[in-house]
N, C-alpha and C positions, 0 to 999 in steps of 0.2 A: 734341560741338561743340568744335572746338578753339579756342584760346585764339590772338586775333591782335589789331591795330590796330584793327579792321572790328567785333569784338567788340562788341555794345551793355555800357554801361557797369553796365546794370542784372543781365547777364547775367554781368559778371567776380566773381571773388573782390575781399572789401573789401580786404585789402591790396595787390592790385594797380593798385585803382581809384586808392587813396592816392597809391601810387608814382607811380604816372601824372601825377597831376594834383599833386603837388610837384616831379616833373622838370618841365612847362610854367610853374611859376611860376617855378623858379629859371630857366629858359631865360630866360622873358618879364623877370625881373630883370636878370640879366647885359645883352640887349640894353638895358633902360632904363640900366641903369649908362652904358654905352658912348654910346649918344647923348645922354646928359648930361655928359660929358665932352668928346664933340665939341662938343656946344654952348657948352660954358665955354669952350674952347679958342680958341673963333670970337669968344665975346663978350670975351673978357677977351685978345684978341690974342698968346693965347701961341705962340711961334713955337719950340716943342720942339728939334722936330730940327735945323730953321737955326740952333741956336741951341748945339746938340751939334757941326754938322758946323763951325762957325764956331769952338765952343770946340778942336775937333781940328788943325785948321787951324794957329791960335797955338802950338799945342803939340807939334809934328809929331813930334819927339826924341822925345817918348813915346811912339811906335806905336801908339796910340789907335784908328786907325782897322782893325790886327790884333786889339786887343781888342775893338770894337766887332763885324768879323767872327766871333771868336770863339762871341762870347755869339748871333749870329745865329746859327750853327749849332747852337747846343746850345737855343736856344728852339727853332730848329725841330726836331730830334731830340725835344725833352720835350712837341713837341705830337704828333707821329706818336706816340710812345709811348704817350702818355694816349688819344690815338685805338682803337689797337691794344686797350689794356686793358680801353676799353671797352667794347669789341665783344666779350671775351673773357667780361666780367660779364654781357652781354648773353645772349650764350649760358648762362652758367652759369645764370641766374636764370631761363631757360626751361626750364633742364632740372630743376631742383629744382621751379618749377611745377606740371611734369609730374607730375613723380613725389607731390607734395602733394598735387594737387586731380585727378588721374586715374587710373583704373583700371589698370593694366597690360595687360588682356587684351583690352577692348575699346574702350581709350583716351576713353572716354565721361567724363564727370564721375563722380565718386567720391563716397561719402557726406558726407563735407566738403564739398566744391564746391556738392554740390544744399543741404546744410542752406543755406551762404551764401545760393544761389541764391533758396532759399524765401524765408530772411527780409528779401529785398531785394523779393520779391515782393508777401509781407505789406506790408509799409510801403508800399509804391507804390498798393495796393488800397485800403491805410487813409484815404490823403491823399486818392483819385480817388473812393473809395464803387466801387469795382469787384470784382471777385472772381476767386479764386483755385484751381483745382480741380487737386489732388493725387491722381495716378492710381499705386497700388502694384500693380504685376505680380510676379507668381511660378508660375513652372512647374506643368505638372503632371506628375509621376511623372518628374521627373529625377533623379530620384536614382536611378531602373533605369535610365538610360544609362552613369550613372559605374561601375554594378554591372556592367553585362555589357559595355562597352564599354573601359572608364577613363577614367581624368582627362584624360586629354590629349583623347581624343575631345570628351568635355563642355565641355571649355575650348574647343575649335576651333568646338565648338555655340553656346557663349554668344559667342563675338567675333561668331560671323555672325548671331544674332539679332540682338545690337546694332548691328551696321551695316545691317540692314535696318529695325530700329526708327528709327535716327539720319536714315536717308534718306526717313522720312513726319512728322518735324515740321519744324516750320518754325523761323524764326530766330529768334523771338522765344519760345519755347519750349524746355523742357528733358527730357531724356533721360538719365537717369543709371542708372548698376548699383551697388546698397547693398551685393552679396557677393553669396556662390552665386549664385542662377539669381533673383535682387531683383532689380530696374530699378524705376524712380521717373521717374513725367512727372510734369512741372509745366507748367500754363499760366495766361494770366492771359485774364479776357472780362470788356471793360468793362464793356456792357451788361446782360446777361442771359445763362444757361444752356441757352439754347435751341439753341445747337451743340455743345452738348455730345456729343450722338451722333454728329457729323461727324467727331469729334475722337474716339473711341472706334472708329468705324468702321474710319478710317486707320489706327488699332493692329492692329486686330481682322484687319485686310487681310493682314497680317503672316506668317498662321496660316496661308495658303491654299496656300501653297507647301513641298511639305518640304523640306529643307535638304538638302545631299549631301556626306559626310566621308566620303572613301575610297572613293569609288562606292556608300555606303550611303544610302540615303534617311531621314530623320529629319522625323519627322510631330511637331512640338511643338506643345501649344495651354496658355496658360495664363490664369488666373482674375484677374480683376482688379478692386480695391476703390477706389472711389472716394471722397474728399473734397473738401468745398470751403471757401471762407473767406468770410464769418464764418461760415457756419452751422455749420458742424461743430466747430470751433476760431478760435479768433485767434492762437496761437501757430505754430512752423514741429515743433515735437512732437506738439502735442495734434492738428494736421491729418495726420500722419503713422502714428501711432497708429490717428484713425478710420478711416483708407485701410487699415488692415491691420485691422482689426477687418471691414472691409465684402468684403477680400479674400476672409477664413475664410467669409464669408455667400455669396459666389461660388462656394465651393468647394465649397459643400455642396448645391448645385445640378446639379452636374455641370462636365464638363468645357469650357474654353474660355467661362464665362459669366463677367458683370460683375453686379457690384453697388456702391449706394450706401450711403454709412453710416446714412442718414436722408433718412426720406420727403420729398418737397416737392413739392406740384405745380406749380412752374415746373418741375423736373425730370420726363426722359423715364421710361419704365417701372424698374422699382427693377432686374430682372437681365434679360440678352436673351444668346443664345448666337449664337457668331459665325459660326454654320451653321443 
């Protein structure tokens, strides 16, 4: 999910959120400054500039009115400039972004980004009494694609899984790759766990299709461990942890199956295979 204006605020990194919302204060400052100065200006009758062109006038020998042009060319130069510059910071602070809080390979959020992401989720379920279900994926037997194929094949594997991942959740949800062939969803259900198979299903969908690098077909299915918040954890570790503890319980099921960390019967069956 890439990082934009349009971005929910719960879903940025906290120090962009920051950034954000002290450039609209100093904006919403600067304007109050300015309309408190017109409005002095109006109430207390100061008549500025008639009062410059009038002081120029009396004094014409002095060429006042070449300085005055002056200094208006070089304001206006040192407001394009600072325009310019900042459009330059602008970019730069999206490209360090990038490179901060996303992956390289599948430009998805990055283990940074999702920790943010979680513990911004945590809190928001703390304050609402809602819940938060941490899904850890992990390949099966990829590591024979990187043996018989290479790196470069497995890396062109994990970018198009991730973008076929990236294109079944929605916007209020997260999608991230922790490294090798890890991916981390995150979603938040206010009410109850009861779609939570909707929500595994759409993953699970993923699988149906093989992938094609080079004209070769690529059949991937992988094991997936679920947690949720509170029950399993109240931290954005100890939920991450059960997720990978329930993933190992998937795996020992066979291939392309899910598992929970812990029973509940609001929860659907504890593992289902996605065939």
């Amino acid at each position: 999910m890439p990082l934009s204006s349009k971005t929910p605020d719960h879903l940025k990194p906290s120090i962009i959120f920051q950034l954000q919302k002290s450039a609209r204060f100093e904006l919403f400052l600067g304007l109050a400054i300015v309309v408190l100065l017109i409005a002095l200006s109006v109430f207390l009758k100061i008549e500025l500039i008639e009062k410059f062109y009038a002081f120029t006038r009396a004094h014409e020998e002095w060429e006042l009115d070449e300085l005055f042009l002056s200094l208006f060319w070089l304001g206006l130069g040192a407001i394009i400039y600072v325009i310019r510059r900042m459009r330059d910071i602008k970019i730069l602070n999206r490209e360090i972004v990038k490179h901060a809080y996303y992956d390289p390979i599948t430009h998805l959020p990055n283990r940074t980004l999702a920790l943010d992401r979680l513990e911004k989720q945590i809190h928001s379920a703390k304050r609402h009494s809602e819940h938060v279900v941490v899904a850890f994926l992990d390949f099966d037997n990829f590591k024979a694609v990187n043996d018989t194929y290479g790196h470069d094949v497995g890396d062109a594997l994990i970018k198009q899984v991730g973008s076929r991942l990236s294109n079944v959740i929605r916007s209020d949800e997260t999608i991230a790759r922790l490294g090798g062939d890890e991916f981390l969803l995150i979603a938040m259900f206010k009410h109850n766990l009861g779609d939570v198979p909707r929500l595994l299903s759409r993953v699970q969908a993923t699988q149906d299709k093989p992938y094609m690098i080079n004209n070769q077909a690529f059949n991937i299915q992988y094991s997936i461990g679920i947690s949720t918040y509170p029950e399993d954890g109240e931290t954005s570790q100890a939920l991450i942890k059960a997720a990978d503890i329930a993933m190992y319980k998937a795996k020992r099921k066979g291939s392309g199956y899910y598992a929970f960390y812990s029973e509940d019967p609001n929860k659907p069956t504890q593992t289902n295979s996605s065939h």
